[in-house]
N, C-alpha and C positions, 0 to 999 in steps of 0.2 A: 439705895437699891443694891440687893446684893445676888449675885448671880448662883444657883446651886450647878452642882458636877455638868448635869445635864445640856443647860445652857452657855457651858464653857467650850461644848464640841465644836460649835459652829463655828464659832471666832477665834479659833486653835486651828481648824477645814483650812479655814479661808488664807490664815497668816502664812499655817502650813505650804501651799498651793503656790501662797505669791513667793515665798523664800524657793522651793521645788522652780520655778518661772524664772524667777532670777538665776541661780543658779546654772540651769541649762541655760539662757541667753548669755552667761558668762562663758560657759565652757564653750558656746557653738564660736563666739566675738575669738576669744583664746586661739581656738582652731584655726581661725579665719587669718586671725593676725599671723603665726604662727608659719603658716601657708606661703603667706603674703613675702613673709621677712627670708623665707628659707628661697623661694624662687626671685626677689632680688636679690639673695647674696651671689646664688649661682650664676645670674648674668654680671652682675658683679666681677665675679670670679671670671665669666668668660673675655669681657671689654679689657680688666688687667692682663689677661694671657693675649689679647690682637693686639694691645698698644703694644707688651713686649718685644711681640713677633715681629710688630712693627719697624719698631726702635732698632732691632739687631740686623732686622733686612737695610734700611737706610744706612747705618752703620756700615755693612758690609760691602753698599755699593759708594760710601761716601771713601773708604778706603782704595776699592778698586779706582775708583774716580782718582783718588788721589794720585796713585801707584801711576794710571796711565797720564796724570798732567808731569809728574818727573821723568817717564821717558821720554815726553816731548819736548820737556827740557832739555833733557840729554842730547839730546837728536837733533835739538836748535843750536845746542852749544856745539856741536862737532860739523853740523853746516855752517856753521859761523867759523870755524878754525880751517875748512876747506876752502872756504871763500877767501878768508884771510892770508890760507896757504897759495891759492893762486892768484891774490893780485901782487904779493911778495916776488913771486917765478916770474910775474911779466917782465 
């Protein structure tokens, strides 16, 4: 069976039509992903910049924590050298 010019338009339509259908459901899937990946990166990007903020504020209070356990040090050692110094004087 052999097909003339004629007979070649429909089933040229049709392949046409489904390649054109493919196509677009790639480019729309494309978009979609596309989309998808650019607004996880920016939460992404937000939770990295909270944990940081996080890190630096605990940081910052774990120093101050630290700075006020040495002056209570300090402060236990020189009532201990005042107590010292007045059971010496009794």
């Amino acid at each position: 069976m052999t097909l003339n010019n004629g007979q070649w338009k429909v089933p040229t339509a049709i392949l046409a039509t489904i390649i054109s259908i493919i196509t677009i459901v790639s480019v729309i899937t494309d978009g979609k992903i596309s989309k998808h990946e650019a607004e996880f990166e920016t939460k992404q990007q937000k939770s990295v910049v909270e944990i940081k903020t996080d890190i630096a504020t605990l940081k910052a209070r774990s120093e101050e924590n630290q700075r006020r356990l040495q002056s209570i040090e300090e402060q236990g050692k020189h009532t201990q050298e005042l107590v010292e110094q007045l059971i010496r004087e009794r």
